[in-house]
C-alpha positions in Angstrom: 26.0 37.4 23.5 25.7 33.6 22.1 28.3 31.5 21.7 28.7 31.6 17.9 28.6 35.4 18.6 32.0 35.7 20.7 34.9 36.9 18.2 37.0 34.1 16.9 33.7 31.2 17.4 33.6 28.3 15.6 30.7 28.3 12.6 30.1 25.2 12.2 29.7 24.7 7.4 26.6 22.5 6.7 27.3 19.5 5.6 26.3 18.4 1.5 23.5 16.8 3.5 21.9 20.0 4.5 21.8 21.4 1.0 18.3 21.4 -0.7 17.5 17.6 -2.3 15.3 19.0 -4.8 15.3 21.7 -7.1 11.7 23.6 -6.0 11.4 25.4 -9.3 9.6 22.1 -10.9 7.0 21.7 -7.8 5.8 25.5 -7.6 2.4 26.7 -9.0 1.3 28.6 -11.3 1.0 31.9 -9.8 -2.9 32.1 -11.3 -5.3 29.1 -11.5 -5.1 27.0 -14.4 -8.1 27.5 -16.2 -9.3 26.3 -19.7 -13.0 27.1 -20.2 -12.9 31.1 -22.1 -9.6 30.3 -23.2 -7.5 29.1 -26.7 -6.9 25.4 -24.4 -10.7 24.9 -24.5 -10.1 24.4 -28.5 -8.2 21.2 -27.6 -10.4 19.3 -24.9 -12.0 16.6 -25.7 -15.9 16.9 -26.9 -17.5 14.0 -25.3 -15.9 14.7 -21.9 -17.0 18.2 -22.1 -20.6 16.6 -22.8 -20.3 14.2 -20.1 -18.8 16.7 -17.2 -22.1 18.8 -18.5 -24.3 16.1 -17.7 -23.0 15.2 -14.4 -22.5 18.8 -13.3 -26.1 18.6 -13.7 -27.3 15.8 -12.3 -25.3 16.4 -9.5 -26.4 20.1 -8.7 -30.3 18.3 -8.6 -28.9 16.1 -5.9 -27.7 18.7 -4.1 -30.2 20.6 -3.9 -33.0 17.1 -3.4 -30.9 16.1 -0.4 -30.7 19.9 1.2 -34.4 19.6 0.7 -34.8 16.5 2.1 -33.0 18.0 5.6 -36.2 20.0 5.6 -38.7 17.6 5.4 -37.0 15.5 8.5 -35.4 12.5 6.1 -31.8 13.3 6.7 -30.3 14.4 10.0 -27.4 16.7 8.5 -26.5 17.7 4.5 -23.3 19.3 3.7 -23.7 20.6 0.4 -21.7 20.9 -2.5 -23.1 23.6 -4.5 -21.3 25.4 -6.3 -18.3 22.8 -6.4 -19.6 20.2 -8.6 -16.7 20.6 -11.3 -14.6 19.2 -7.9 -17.1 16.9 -7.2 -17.6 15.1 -10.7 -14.2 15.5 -12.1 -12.1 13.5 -9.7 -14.9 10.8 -9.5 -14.1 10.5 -13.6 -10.4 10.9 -13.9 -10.3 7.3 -11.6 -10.2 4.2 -13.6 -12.7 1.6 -11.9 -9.4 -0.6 -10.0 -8.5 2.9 -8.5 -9.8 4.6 -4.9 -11.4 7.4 -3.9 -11.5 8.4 -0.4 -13.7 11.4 0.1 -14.9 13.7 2.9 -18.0 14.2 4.3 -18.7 16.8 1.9 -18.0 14.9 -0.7 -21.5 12.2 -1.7 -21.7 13.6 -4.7 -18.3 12.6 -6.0 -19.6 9.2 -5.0 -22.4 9.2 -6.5 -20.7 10.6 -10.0 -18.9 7.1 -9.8 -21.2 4.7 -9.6 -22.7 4.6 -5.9 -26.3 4.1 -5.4 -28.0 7.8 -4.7 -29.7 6.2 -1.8 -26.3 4.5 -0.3 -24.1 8.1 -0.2 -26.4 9.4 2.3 -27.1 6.6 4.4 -24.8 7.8 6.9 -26.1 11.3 7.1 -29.4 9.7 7.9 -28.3 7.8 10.8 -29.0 4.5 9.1 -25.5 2.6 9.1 -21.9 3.5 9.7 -21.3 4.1 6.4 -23.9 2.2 4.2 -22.4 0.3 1.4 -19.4 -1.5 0.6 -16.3 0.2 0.1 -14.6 -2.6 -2.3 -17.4 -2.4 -4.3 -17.0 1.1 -6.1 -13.7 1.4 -4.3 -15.3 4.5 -2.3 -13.8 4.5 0.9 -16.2 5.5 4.0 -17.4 9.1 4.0 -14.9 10.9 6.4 -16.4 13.2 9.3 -13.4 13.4 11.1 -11.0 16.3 9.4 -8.5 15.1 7.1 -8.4 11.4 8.5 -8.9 9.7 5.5 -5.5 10.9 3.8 -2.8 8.9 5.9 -5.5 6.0 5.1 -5.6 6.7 1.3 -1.6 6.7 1.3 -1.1 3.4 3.2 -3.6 2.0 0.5 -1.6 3.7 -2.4 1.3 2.6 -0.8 0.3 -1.0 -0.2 -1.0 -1.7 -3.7 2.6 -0.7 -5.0 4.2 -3.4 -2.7 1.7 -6.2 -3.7 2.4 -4.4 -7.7 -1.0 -3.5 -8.0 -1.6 -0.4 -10.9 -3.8 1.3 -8.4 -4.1 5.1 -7.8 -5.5 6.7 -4.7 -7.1 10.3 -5.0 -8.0 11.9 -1.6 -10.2 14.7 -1.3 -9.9 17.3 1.3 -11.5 20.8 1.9 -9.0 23.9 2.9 -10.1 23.6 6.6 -8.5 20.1 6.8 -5.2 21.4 5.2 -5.2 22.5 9.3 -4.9 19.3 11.0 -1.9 17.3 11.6 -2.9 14.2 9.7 -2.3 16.4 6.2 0.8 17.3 7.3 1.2 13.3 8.1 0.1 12.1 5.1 1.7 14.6 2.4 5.2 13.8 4.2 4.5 10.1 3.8 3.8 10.0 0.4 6.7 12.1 -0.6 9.1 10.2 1.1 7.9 6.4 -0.2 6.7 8.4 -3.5 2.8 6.3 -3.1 0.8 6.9 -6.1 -1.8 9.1 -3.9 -3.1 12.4 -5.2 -4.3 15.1 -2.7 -7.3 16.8 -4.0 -8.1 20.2 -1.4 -11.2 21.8 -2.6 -10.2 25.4 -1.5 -14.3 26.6 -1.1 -13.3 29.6 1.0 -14.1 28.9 4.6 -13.7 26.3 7.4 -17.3 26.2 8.7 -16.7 30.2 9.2 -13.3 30.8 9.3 -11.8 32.2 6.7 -8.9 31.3 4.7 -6.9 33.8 5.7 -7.1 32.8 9.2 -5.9 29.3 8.5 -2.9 29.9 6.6 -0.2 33.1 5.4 0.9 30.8 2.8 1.3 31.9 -0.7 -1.5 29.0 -1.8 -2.3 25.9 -0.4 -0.8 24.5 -3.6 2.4 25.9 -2.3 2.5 24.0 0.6 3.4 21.3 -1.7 7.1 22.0 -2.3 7.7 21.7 1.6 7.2 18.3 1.2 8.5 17.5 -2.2 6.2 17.0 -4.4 4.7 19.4 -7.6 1.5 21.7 -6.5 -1.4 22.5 -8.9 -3.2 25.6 -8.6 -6.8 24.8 -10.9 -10.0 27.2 -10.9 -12.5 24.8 -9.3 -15.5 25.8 -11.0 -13.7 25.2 -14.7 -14.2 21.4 -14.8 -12.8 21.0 -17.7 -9.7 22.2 -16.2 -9.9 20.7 -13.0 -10.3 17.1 -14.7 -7.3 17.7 -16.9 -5.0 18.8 -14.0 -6.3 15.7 -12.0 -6.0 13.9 -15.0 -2.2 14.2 -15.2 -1.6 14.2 -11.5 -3.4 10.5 -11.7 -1.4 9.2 -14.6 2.1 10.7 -12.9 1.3 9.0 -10.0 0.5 5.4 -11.6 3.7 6.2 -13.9 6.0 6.2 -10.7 6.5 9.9 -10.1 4.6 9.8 -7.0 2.0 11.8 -4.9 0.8 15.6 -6.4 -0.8 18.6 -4.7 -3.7 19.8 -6.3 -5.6 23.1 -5.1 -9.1 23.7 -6.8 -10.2 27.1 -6.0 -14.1 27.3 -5.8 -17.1 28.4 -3.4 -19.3 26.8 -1.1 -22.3 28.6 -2.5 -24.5 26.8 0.7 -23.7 27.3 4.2 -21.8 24.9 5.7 -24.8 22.1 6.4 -28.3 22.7 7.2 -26.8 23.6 10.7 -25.2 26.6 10.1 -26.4 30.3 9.4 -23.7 31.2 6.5 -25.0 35.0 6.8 -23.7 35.4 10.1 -20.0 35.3 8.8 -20.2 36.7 5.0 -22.3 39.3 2.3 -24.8 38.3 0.6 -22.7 40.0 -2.3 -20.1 37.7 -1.7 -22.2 34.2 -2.5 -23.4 36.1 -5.7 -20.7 36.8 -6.8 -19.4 34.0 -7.0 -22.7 32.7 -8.5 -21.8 34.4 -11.9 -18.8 32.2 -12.1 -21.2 29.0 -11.5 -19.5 26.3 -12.7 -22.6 24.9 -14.6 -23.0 28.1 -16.4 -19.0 28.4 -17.4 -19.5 24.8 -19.2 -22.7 25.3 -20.7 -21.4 28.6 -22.7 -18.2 26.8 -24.0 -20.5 24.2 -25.0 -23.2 26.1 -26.9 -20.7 28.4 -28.2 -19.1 25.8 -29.9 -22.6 23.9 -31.1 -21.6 20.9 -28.9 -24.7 21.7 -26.9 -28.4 23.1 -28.3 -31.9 24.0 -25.7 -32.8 20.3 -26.7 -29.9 19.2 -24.9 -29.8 21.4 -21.9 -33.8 20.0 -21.2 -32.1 16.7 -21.8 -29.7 16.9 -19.1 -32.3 18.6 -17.0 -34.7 15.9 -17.3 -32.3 13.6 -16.8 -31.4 15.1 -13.0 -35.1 15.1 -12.5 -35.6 11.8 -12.8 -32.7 10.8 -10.6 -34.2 13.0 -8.4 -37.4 11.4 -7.8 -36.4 8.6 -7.6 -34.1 9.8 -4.7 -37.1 11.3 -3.3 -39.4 8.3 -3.6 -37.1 5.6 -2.0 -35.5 8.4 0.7 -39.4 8.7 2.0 -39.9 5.3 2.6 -39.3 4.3 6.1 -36.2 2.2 6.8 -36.5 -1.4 8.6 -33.7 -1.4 10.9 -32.6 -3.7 13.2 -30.1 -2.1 16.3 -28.2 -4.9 16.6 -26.2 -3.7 13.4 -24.8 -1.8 15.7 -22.2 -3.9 16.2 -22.0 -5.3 12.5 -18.8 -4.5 10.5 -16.8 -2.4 13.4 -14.2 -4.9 13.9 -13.5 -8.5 11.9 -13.7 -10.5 15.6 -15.7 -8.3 18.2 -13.7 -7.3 21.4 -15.0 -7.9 24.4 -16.4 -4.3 25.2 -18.5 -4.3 22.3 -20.1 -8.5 22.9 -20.2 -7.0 26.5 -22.7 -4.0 24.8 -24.6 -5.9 22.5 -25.4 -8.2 25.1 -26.6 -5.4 27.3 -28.9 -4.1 24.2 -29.9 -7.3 23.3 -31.3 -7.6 26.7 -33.2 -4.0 26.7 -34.9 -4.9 23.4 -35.7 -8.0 24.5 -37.4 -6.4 27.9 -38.9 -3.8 26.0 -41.2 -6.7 23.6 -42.0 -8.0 27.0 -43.9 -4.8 28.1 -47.6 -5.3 28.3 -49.6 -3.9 25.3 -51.9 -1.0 25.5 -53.8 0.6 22.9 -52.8 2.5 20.3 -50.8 5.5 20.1 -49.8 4.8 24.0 -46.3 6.0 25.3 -45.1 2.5 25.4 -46.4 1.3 22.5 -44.2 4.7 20.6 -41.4 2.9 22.5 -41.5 -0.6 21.0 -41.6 1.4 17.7 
């Protein structure tokens, strides 16, 4: 028997501090995913985006599939593709306005890409080129994030920051379900609830974390209802209806640069590709599975609305198609030309001012390349000669 168990205990009333601070009603989900594509809502949406989202969706499923190739032929180290989730991918690089961030994850070049950054740039870090391989405050990409979930707590001391200094700047972060696992999520949600930062949290819910399962992650209702724990609304959006997914990321954005603070948003979709070029998808789920999900393609949901409504004809599909091609080869062209790189960039751009470890390191380099031009020459093809390469 406890103490507060003994007849005649004292029970101690909570205090008006301990009583909930915010009515959860408001934050819940929808119990389905908001979806607007096949339904009366689609009436409404604007044509032009619907034209545009078209585009991009295509565009960006030819880069997916140019850069998974070019793992193949030896010109990337590692892909992570995002077939499958290109509404995701396009729409939250089009609800930003061009003074707000994105901060995506490694999965995530094509949402670069869809704003603004060169093709070529977006995977130069899954070549092995360049820590990250263009400039950040140029598109206002942040690096691609390898590391789970570390990019949040960055993109809410950057939302939070522009507030102090009165900037009208948003910051959407984009996360898959496996990183709604780690610690710095639970950081960075709690964060931006409490100093209400004008950050949106954007978890592509593609079904797996590598190969684990949803389900073995979390017994929560959704990951949109995770939300209300931390005090802020959760948004539950099919992922592959980008028409839906941009106008639920659309509101989240402009509640956030209004002053109401960070949102939740859980897009439901599929990783149609295994996990990179790495990973044998068939060891951990049916065949059936990935084609099912294949008849909800998000490409093929957009198209539909679009023809059915004579926003879209067979002259404009090949449009769009051509289009990607061309992107496409021209990816293809400059991605087989060797790179001229110089491994002293190494060091370039880590810190502002160097620490001593890392002059201490570049010294040491510096002194092995400068060894290895000393070698004697032999003739061609020779061991050393390959090494001087």
């Amino acid at each position: 028997m406890t103490v507060l168990e003994q007849p005649g205990s004292y029970r101690p009333i909570p205090p008006p501090a301990w009583q909930p601070r915010t009515d959860p009603a408001p934050l819940l989900p929808d119990a389905e995913p908001y979806r607007v594509l096949g339904t009366e809502a689609a009436a409404a949406s604007d044509p032009e985006l619907l034209k545009r989202l078209y585009g991009e969706l295509v565009r960006g499923r030819r880069y997916n599939t140019q850069a998974t190739a070019l793992t193949r032929q030896g010109r990337l180290a590692v892909y992570p593709s995002s077939t499958g989730q290109e509404a995701c991918q396009v729409a939250a690089a089009l609800v930003l306005e061009e003074r707000d961030w994105l901060f995506p994850s490694y999965r995530d070049t094509l949402a670069a890409v869809a704003r603004g950054l060169d093709p070529v740039e977006a995977l130069t870090l899954l070549r092995g080129d360049w820590h990250t391989g263009y400039d950040p405050h140029e598109h206002r990409v942040a690096p691609l994030c390898t590391p789970l979930a570390t990019q949040l707590p960055h993109a809410v001391g950057l939302a939070h920051a522009a507030r102090l200094k009165g900037d009208d700047v948003v910051a959407l972060a984009l996360v898959g379900d496996g990183g709604t696992s780690e610690g710095d999520f639970h950081e960075a949600l709690n964060f931006a609830a409490v100093w209400r930062a004008p950050v949106v949290f954007f978890v592509q819910n593609n079904g797996f974390a590598i190969s684990v399962p949803l389900a073995k992650q979390t017994a929560a209702p959704s990951l949109a209802h995770k939300a209300v724990g931390y005090g802020m609304p959760g948004r539950l959006v099919d992922g592959n209806d980008a028409a839906a997914v941009h106008q639920v990321l659309d509101e989240a954005v402009r509640r956030a640069r209004a002053g109401g603070g960070p949102t939740l948003v859980e897009a439901v979709t599929y990783r149609i590709e295994a996990h990179t070029n790495a990973d044998d998808a068939t060891r951990y789920r049916s065949d059936a599975e990935v084609e099912a999900w294949r008849a909800h393609d998000p490409i093929v949901l957009l198209e539909r609305e679009l023809t059915a409504r004579k926003l879209l004809d067979e002259q404009g599909i090949r449009d769009a198609q051509e289009a990607a091609e061309r992107m496409a080869a021209d990816l293809r062209e400059r991605m087989n030309q060797d790179p001229v790189l110089d491994p002293m960039e190494l060091f370039t751009h880590v810190y502002a001012e160097q620490t001593a470890q890392l002059r201490e390191q570049a010294a040491q380099l510096r002194a092995e390349l400068a060894a290895a031009q000393e070698l004697p020459g032999e003739r061609d093809g020779s061991p050393q000669e390959g090494r001087q390469r």
